[in-house]
Every structure is written in structure tokens, then in C-alpha cells.
mmCIF file as Biopython writes it, N, C-alpha, C and O atoms, coordinates in Angstrom:
data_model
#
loop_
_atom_site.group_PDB
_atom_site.id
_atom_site.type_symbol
_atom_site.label_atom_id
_atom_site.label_alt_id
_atom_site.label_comp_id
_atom_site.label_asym_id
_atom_site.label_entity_id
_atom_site.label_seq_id
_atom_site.pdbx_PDB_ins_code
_atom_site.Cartn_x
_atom_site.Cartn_y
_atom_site.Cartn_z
_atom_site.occupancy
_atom_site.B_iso_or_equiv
_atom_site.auth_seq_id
_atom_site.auth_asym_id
_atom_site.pdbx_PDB_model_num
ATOM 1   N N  . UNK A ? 1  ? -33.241 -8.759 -27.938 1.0 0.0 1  A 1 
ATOM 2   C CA . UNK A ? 1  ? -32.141 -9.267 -27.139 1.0 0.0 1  A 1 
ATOM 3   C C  . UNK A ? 1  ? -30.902 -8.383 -27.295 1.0 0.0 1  A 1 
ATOM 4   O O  . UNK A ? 1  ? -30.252 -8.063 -26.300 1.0 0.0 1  A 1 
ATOM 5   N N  . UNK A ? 2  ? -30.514 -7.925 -28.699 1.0 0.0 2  A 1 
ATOM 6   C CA . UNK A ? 2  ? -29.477 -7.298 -28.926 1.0 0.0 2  A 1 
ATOM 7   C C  . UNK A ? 2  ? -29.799 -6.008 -27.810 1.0 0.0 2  A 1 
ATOM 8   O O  . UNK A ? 2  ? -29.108 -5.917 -26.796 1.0 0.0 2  A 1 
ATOM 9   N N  . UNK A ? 3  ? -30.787 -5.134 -28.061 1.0 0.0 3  A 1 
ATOM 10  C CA . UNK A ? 3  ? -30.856 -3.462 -27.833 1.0 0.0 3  A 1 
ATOM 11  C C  . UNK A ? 3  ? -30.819 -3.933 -25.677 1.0 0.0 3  A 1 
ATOM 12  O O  . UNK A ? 3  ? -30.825 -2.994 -24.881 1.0 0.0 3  A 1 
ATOM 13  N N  . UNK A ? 4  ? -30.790 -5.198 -25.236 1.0 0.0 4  A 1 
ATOM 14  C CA . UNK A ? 4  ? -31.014 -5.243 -24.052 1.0 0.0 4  A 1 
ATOM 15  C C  . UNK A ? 4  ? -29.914 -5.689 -23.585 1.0 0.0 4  A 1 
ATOM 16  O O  . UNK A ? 4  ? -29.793 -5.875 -22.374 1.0 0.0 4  A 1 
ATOM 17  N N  . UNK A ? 5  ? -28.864 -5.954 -24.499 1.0 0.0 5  A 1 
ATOM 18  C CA . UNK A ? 5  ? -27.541 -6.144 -24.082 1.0 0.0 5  A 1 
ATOM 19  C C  . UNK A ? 5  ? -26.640 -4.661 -24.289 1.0 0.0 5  A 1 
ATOM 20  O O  . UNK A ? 5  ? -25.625 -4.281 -23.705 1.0 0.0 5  A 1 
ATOM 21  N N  . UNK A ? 6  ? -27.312 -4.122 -25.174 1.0 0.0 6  A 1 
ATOM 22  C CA . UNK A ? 6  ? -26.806 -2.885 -25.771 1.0 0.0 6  A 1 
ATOM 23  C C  . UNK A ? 6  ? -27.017 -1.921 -24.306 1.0 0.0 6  A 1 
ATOM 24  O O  . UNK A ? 6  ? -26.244 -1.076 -23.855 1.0 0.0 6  A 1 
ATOM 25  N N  . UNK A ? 7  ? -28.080 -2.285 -23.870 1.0 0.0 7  A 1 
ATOM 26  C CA . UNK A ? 7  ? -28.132 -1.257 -22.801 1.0 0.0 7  A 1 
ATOM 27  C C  . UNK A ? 7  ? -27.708 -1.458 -21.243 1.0 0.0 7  A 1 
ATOM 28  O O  . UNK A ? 7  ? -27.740 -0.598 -20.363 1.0 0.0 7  A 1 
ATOM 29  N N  . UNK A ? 8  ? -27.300 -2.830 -21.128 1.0 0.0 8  A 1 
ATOM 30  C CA . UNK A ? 8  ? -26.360 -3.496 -20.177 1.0 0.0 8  A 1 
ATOM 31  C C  . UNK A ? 8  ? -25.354 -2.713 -20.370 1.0 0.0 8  A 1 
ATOM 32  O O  . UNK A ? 8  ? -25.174 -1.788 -19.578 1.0 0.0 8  A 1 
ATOM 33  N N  . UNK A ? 9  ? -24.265 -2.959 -21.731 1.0 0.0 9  A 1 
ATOM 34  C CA . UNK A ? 9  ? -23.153 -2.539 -21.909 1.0 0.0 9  A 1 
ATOM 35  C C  . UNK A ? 9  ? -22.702 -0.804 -21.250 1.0 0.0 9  A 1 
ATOM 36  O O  . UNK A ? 9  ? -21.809 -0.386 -20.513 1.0 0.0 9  A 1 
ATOM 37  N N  . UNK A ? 10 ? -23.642 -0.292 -21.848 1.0 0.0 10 A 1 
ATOM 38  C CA . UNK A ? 10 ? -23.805 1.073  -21.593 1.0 0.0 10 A 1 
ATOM 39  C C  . UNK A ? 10 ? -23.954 1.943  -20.010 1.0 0.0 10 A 1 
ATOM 40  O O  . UNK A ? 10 ? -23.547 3.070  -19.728 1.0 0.0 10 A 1 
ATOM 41  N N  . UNK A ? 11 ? -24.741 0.878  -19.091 1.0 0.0 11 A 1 
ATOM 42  C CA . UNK A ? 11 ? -25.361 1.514  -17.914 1.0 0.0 11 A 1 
ATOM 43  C C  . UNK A ? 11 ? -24.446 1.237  -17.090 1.0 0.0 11 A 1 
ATOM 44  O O  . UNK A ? 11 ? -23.896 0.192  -16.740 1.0 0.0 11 A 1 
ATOM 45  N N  . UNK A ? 12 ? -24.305 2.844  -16.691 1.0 0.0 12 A 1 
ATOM 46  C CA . UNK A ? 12 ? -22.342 2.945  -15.502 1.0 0.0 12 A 1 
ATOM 47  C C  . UNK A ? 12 ? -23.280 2.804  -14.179 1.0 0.0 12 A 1 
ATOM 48  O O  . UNK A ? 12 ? -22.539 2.871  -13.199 1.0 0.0 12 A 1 
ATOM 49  N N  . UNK A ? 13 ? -24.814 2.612  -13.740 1.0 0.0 13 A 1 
ATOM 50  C CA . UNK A ? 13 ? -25.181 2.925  -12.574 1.0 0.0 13 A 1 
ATOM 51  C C  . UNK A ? 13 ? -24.193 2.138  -11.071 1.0 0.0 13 A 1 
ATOM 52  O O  . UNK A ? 13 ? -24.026 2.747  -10.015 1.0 0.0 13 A 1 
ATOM 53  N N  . UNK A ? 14 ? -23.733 0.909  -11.306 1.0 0.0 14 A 1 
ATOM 54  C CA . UNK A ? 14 ? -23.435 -0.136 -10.410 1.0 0.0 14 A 1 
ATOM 55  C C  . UNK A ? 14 ? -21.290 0.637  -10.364 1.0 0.0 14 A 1 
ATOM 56  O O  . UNK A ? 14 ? -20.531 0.377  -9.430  1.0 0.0 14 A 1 
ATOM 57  N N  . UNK A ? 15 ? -20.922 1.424  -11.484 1.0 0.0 15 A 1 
ATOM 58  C CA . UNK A ? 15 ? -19.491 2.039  -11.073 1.0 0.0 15 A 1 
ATOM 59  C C  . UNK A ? 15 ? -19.257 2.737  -9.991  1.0 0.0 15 A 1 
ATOM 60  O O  . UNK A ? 15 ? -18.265 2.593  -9.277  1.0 0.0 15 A 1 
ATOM 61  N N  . UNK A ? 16 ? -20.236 3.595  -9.801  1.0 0.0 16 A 1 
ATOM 62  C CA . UNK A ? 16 ? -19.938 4.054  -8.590  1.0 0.0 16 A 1 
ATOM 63  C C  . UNK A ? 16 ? -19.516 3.265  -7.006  1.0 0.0 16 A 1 
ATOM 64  O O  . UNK A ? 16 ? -18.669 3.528  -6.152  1.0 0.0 16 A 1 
ATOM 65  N N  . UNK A ? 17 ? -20.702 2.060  -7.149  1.0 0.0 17 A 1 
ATOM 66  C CA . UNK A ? 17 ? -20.456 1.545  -6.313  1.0 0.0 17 A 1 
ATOM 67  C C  . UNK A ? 17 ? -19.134 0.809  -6.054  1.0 0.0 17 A 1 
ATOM 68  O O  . UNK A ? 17 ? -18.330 1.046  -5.152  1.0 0.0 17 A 1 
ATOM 69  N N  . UNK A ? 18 ? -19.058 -0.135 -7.017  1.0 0.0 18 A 1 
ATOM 70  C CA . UNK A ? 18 ? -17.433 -0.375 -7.838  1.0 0.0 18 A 1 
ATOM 71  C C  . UNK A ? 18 ? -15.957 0.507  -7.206  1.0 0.0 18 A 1 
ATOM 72  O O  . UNK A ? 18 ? -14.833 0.136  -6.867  1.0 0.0 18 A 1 
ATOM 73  N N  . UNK A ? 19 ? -16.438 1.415  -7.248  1.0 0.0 19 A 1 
ATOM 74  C CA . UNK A ? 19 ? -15.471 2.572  -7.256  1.0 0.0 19 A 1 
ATOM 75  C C  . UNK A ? 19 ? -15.258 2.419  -5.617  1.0 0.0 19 A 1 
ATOM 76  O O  . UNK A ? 19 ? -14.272 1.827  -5.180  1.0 0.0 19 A 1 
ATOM 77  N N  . UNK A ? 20 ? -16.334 3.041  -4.682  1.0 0.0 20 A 1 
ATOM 78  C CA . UNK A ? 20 ? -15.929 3.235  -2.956  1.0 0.0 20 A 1 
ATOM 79  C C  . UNK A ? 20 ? -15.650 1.690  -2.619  1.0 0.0 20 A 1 
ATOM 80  O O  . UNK A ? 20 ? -14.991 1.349  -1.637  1.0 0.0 20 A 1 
ATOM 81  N N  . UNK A ? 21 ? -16.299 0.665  -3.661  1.0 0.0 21 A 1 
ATOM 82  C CA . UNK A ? 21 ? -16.080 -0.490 -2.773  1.0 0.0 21 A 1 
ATOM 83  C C  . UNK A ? 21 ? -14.055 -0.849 -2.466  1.0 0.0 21 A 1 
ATOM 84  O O  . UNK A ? 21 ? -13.219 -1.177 -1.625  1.0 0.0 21 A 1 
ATOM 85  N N  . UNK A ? 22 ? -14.235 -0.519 -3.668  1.0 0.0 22 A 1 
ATOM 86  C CA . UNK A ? 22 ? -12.137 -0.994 -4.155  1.0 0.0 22 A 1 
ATOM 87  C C  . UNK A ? 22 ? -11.688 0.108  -3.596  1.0 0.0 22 A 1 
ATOM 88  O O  . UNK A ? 22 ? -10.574 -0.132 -3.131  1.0 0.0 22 A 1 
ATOM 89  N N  . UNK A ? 23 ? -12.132 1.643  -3.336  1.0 0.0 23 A 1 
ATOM 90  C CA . UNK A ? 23 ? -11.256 2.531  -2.177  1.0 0.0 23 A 1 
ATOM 91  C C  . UNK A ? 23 ? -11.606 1.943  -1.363  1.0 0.0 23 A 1 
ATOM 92  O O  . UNK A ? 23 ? -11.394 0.842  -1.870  1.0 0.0 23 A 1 
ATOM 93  N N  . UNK A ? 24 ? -12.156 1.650  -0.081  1.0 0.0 24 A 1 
ATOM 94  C CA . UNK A ? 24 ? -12.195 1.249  0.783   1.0 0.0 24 A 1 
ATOM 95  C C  . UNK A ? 24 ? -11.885 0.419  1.443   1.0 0.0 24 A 1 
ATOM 96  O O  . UNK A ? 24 ? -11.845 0.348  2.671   1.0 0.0 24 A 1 
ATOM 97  N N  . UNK A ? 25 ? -11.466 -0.776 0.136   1.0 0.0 25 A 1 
ATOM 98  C CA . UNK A ? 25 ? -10.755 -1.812 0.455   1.0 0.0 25 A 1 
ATOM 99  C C  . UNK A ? 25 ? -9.576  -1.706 0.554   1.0 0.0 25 A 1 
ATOM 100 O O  . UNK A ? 25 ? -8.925  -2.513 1.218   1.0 0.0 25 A 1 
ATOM 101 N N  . UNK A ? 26 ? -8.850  -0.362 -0.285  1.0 0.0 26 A 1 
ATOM 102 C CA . UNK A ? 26 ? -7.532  0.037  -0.339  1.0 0.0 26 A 1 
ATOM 103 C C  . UNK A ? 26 ? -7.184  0.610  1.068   1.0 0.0 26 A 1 
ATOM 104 O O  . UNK A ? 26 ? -6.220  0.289  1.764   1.0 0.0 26 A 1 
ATOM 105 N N  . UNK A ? 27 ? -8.337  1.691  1.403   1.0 0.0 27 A 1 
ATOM 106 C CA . UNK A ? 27 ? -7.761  1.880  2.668   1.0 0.0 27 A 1 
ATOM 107 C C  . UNK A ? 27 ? -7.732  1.089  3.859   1.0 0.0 27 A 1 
ATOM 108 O O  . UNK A ? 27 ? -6.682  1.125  4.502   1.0 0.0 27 A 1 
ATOM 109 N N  . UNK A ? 28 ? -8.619  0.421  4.261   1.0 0.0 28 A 1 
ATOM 110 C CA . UNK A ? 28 ? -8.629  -0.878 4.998   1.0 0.0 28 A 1 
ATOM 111 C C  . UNK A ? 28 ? -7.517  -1.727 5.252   1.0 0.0 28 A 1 
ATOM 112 O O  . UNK A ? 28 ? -7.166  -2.225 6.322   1.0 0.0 28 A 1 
ATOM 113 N N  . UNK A ? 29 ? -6.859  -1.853 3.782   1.0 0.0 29 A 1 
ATOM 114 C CA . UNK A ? 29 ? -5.504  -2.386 3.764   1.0 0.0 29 A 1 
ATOM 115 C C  . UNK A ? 29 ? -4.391  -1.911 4.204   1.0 0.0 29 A 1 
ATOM 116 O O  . UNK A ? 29 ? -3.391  -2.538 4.555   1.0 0.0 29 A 1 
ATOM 117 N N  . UNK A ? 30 ? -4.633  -0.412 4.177   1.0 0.0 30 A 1 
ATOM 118 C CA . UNK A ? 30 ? -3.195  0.716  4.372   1.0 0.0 30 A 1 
ATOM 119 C C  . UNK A ? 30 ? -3.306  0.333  5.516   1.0 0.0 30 A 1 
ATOM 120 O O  . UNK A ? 30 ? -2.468  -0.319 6.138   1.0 0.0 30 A 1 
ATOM 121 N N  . UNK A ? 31 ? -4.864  0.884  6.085   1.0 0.0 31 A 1 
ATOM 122 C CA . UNK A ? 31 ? -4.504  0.881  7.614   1.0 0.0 31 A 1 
ATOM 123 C C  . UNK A ? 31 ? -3.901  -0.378 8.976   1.0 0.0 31 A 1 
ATOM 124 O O  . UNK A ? 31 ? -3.421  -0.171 10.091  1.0 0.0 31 A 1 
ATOM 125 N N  . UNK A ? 32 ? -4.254  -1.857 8.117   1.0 0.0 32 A 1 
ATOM 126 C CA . UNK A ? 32 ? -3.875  -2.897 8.496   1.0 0.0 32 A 1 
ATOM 127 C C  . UNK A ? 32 ? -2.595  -2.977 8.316   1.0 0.0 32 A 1 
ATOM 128 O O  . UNK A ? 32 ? -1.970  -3.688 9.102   1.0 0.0 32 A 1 
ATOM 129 N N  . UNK A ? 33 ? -2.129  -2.527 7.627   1.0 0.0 33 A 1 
ATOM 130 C CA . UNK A ? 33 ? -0.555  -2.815 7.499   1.0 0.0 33 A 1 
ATOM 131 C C  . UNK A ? 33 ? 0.734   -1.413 7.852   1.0 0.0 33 A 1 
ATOM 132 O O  . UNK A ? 33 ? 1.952   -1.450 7.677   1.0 0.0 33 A 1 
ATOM 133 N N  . UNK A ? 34 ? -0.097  -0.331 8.367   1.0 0.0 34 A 1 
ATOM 134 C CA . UNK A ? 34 ? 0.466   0.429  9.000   1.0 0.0 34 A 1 
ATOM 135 C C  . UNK A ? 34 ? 0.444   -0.029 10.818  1.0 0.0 34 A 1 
ATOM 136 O O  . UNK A ? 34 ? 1.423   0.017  11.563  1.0 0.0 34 A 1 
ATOM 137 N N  . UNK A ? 35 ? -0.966  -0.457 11.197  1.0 0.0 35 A 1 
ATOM 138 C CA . UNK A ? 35 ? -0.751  -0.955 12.408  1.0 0.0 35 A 1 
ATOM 139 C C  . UNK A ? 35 ? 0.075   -2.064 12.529  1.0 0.0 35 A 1 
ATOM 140 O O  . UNK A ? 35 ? 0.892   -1.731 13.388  1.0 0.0 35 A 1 
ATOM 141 N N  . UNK A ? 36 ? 0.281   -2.966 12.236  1.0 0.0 36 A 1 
ATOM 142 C CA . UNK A ? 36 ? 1.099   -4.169 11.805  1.0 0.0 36 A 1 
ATOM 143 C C  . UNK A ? 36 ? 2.224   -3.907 11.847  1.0 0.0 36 A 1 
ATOM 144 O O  . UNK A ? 36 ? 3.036   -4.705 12.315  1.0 0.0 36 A 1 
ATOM 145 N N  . UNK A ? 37 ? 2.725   -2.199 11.159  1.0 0.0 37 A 1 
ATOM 146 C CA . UNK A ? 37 ? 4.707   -2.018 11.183  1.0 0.0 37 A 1 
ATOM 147 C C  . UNK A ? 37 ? 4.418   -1.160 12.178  1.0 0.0 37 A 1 
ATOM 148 O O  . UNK A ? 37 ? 5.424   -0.460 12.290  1.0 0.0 37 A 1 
ATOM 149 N N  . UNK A ? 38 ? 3.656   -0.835 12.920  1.0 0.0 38 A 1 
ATOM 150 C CA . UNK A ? 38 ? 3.721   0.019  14.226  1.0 0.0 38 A 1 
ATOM 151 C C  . UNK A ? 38 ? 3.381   -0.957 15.921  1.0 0.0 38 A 1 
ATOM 152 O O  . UNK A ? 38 ? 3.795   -0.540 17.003  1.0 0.0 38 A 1 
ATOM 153 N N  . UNK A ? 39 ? 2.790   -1.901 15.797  1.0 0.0 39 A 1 
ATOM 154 C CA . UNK A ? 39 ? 2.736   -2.976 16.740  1.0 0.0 39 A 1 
ATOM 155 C C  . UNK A ? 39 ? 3.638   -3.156 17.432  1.0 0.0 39 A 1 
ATOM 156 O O  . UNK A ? 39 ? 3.458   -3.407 18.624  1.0 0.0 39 A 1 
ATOM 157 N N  . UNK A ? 40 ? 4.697   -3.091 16.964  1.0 0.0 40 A 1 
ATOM 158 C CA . UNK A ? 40 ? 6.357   -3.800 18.022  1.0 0.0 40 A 1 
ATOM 159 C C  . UNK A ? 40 ? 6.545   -2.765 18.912  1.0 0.0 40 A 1 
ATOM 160 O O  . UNK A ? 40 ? 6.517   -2.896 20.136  1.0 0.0 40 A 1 
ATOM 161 N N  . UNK A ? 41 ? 6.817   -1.309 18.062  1.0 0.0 41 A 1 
ATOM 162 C CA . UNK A ? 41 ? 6.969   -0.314 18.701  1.0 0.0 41 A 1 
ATOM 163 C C  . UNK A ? 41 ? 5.956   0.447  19.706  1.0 0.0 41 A 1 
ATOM 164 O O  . UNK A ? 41 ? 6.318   1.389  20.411  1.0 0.0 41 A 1 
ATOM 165 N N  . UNK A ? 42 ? 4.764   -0.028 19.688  1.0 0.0 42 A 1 
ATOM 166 C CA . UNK A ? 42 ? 3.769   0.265  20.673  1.0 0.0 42 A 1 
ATOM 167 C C  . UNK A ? 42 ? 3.956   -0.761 21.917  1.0 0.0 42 A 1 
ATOM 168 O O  . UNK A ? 42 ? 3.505   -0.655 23.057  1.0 0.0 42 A 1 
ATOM 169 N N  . UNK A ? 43 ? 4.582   -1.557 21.477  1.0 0.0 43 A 1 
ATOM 170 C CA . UNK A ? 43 ? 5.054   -2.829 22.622  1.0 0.0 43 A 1 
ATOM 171 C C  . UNK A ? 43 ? 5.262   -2.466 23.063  1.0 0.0 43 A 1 
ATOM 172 O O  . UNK A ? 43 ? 4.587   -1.826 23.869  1.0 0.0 43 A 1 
ATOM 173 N N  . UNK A ? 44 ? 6.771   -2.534 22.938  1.0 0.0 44 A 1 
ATOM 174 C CA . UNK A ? 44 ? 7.772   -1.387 23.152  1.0 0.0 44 A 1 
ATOM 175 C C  . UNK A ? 44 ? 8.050   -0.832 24.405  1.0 0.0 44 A 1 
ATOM 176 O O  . UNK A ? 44 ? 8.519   -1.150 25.498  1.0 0.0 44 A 1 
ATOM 177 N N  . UNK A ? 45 ? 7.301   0.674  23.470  1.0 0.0 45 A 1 
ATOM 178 C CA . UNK A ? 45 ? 6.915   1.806  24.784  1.0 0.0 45 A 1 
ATOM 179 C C  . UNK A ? 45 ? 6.247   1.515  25.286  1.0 0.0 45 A 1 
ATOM 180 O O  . UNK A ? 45 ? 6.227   2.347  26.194  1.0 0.0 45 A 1 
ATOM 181 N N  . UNK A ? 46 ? 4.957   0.342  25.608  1.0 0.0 46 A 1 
ATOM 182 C CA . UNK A ? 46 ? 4.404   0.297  26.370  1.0 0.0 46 A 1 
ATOM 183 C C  . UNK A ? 46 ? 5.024   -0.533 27.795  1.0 0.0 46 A 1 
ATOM 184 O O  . UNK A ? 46 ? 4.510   -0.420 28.908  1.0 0.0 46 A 1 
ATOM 185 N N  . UNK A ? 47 ? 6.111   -1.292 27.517  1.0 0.0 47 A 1 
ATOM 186 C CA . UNK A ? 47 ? 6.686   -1.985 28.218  1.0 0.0 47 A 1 
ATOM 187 C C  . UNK A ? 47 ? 7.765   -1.502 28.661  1.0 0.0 47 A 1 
ATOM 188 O O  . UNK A ? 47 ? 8.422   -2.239 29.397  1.0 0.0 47 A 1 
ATOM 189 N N  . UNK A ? 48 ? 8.244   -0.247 28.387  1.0 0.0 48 A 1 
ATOM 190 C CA . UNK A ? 48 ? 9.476   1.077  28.333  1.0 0.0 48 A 1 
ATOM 191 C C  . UNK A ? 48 ? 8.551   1.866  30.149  1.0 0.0 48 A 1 
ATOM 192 O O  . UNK A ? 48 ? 8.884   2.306  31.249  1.0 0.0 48 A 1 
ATOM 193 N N  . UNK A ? 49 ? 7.394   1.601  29.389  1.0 0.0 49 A 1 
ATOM 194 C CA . UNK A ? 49 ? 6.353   2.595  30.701  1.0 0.0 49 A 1 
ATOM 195 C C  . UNK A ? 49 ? 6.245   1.821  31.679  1.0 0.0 49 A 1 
ATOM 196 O O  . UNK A ? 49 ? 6.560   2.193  32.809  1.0 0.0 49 A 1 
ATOM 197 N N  . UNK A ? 50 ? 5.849   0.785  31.461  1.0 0.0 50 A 1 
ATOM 198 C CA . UNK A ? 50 ? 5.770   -0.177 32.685  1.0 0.0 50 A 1 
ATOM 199 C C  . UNK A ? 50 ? 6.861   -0.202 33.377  1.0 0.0 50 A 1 
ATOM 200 O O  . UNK A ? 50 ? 7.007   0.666  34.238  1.0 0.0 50 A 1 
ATOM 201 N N  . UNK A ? 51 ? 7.694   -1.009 33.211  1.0 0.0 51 A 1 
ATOM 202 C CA . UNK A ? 51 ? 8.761   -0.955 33.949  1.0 0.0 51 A 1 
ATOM 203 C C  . UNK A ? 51 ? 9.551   0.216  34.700  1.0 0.0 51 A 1 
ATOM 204 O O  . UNK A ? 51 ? 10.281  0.202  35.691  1.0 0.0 51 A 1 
ATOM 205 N N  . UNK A ? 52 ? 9.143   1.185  33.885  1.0 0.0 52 A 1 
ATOM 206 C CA . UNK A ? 52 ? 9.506   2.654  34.586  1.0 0.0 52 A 1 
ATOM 207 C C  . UNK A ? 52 ? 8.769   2.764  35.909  1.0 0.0 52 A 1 
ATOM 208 O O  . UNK A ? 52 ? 9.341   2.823  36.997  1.0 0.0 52 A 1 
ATOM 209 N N  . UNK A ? 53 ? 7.119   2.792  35.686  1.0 0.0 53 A 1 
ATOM 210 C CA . UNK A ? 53 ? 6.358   2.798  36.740  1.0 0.0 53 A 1 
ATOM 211 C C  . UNK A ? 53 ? 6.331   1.520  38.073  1.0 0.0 53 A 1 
ATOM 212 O O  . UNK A ? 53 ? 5.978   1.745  39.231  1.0 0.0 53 A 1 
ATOM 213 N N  . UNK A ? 54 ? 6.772   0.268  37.562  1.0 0.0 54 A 1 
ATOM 214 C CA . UNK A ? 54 ? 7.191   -0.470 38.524  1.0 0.0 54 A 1 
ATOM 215 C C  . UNK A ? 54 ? 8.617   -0.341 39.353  1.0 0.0 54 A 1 
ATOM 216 O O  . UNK A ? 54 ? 9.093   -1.137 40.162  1.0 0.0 54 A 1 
ATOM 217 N N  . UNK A ? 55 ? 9.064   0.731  38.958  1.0 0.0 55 A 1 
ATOM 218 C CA . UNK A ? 55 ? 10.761  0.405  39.700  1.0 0.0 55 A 1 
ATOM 219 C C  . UNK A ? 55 ? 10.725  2.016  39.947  1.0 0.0 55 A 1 
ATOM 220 O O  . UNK A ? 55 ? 11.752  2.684  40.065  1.0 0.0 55 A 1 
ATOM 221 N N  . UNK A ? 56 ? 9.317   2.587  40.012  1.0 0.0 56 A 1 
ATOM 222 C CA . UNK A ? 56 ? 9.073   3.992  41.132  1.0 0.0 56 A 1 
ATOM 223 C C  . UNK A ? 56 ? 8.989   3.769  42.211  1.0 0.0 56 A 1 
ATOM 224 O O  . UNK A ? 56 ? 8.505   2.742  42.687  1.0 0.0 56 A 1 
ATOM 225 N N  . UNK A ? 57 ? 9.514   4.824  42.895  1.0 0.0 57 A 1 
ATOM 226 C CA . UNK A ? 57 ? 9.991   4.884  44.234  1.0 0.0 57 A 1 
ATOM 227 C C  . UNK A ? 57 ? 8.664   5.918  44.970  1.0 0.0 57 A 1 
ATOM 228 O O  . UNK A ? 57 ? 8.855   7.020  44.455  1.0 0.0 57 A 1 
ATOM 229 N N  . UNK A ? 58 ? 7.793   6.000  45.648  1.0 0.0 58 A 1 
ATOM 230 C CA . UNK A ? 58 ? 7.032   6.792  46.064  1.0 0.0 58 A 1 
ATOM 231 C C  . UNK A ? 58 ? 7.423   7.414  47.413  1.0 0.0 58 A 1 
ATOM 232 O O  . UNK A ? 58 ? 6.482   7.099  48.141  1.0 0.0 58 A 1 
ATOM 233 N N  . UNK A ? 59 ? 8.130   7.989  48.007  1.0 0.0 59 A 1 
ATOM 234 C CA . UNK A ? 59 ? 8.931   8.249  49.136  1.0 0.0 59 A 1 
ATOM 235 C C  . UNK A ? 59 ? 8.054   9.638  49.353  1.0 0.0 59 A 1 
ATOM 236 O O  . UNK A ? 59 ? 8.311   10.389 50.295  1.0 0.0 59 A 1 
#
């Protein structure tokens, strides 16, 4: 029982995974919360464009 806990303790195989799972979650997060402080401003201009293109004159 001991030498089979001994070799639990020891075996990094499952870190790796460990590892991309928590980057990935980090970036996932960046990217949610960069779109999130960029949202208003995509409004915005998108509603900056519209209105431009509705109050064209095609003559």
C-alpha cells in the first residue's frame, strides 16, 4: 500500500494536462473580458456608420 502511494505521489503524468487546462482557461478569460471593455465601442462605431449611411444623399 505504502510503495503504491509512493508512486501516486511521484507520477507528474496528469501535470501537463493540469498545466494547458488552467492556460486556457486564463486565456478564455482575457479574451472575454477584453471583448466585454470593447463592446460599447463597437456599438458605437457601428451606429456612427449607420447613421452616416442613412442620411447619404445618392444624387
Amino acid at each position: 500500500m505504502y510503495r503504491l502511494l509512493d508512486c501516486f505521489t511521484c507520477d507528474e503524468s496528469g501535470a501537463v494536462t493540469v498545466d494547458w487546462v488552467v492556460l486556457t482557461a486564463a486565456i478564455v478569460g482575457l479574451t472575454v473580458m477584453i471583448a466585454t471593455a470593447m463592446q460599447d465601442e463597437a456599438v458605437a462605431g457601428s451606429d456612427s456608420i449607420s447613421s452616416y449611411m442613412t442620411n447619404y444623399s445618392f444624387d
